[in-house]
N, C-alpha and C positions, 0 to 999 in steps of 0.2 A: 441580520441576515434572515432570508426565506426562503421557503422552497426550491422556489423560481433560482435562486442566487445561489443557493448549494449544491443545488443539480448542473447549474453553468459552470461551476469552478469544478466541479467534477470533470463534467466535460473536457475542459478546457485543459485540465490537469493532464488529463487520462489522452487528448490530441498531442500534447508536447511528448507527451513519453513515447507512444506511439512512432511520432514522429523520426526521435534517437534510436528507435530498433529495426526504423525500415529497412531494406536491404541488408541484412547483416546475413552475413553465413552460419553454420552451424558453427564453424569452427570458432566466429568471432563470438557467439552467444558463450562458448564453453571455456575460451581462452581466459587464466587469469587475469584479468589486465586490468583489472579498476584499482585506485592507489591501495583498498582496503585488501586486495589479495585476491578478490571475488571475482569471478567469471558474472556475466552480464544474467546468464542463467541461473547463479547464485542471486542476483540480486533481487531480479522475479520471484524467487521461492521466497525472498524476505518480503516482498510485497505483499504476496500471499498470504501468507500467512498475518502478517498484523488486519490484512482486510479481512479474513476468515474472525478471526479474536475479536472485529469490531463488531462484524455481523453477529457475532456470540452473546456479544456482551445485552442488548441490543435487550433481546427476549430474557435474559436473565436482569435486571431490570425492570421492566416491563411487570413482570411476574412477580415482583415486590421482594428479589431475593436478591444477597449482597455477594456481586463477584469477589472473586478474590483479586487483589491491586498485584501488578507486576513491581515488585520492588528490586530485580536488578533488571535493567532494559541490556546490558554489556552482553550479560551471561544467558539471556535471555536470546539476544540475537545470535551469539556463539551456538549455542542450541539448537538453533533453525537451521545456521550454517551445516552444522554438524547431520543433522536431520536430512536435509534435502538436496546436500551439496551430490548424491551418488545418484538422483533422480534423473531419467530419462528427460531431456531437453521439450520431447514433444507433451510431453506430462505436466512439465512445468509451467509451458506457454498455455496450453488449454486449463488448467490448473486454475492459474492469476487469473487470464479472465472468466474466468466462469468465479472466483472469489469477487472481482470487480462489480461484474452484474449483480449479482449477488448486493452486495452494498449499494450498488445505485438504487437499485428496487428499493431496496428499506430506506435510502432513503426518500425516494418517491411515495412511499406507501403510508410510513409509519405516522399515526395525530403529529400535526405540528405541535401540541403542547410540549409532547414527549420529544421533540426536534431541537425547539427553539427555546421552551422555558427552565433558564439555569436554574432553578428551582424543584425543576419535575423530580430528578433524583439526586437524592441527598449525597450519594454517592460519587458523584463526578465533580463533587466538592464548591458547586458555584459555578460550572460551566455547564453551558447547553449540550446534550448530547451529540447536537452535531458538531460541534468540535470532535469529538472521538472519530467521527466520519471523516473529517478534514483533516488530522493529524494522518489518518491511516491509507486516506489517497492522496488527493492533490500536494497535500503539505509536505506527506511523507515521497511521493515522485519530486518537490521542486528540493528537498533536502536532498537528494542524491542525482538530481538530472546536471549539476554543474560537473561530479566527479562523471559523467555520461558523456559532455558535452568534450570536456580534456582531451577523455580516451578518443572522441571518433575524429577530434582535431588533428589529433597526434597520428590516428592512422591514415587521413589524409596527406599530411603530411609525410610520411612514412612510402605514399604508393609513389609511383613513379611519373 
């Protein structure tokens, strides 16, 4: 992968998802109704925030210093849940994308060495660090765009 290829699949990640929130109401953003329990607005603040933690990670790295590794991902997103789930809807949507842009830039910005060479840091244990970029957008959107795609079937179904 290069630049050119990880910027696209960003894109292209970041068009689908877009896509499942067009026209949605307030109401449909804040209704529980994804099978996990999560309002569509809950899901955004999870997006959020793993993109804020990748763009973290990112300059901490960089700077020759060793994050610290997320060793429960379950309890870790309960957390976020728990964290963001009372947050203003309009918070959340300006929120995500301003964390979005945010990781496109870096990855637009940052040497390709530190991008593409699974080597650069030791830390990410033999993957390139844009993998951490890909896991935390596009990867992480097409991991929950199917439980997206269910919900807006079912409420097409559901209209009259």
């Amino acid at each position: 992968m290069n630049r050119a290829q990880l910027l696209e699949k960003m894109d292209g990640g970041r068009a689908d998802l877009k896509k499942l929130l067009e026209g949605l109401s307030e109401e449909e953003f804040l209704a529980p109704a994804l099978s996990n329990g999560w309002s569509v607005k809950d899901l955004l603040a999870h997006f959020e925030s793993w993109e804020v933690w990748a763009k973290a990670l990112y300059p901490t790295l960089a700077d020759g210093k060793t994050p610290e590794k997320i060793e429960n991902v379950d309890e870790t997103n309960a957390r976020i849940f728990a964290e963001n789930h009372d947050r203003p809807l309009r918070e959340v949507l300006l929120a995500e994308e301003e964390a979005f842009r945010a990781l496109r830039t870096q990855a637009e910005t940052a040497p390709e060495v530190d991008l593409f060479d699974p080597l650069r840091f030791a830390w990410c244990g033999g993957q390139p660090f844009a993998h951490y970029i890909a896991w935390n957008s596009y990867d992480h959107y097409a991991e929950h765009i199917p439980d997206l795609i269910i919900w807006r079937n079912e409420r097409k179904g559901a209209q009259p």
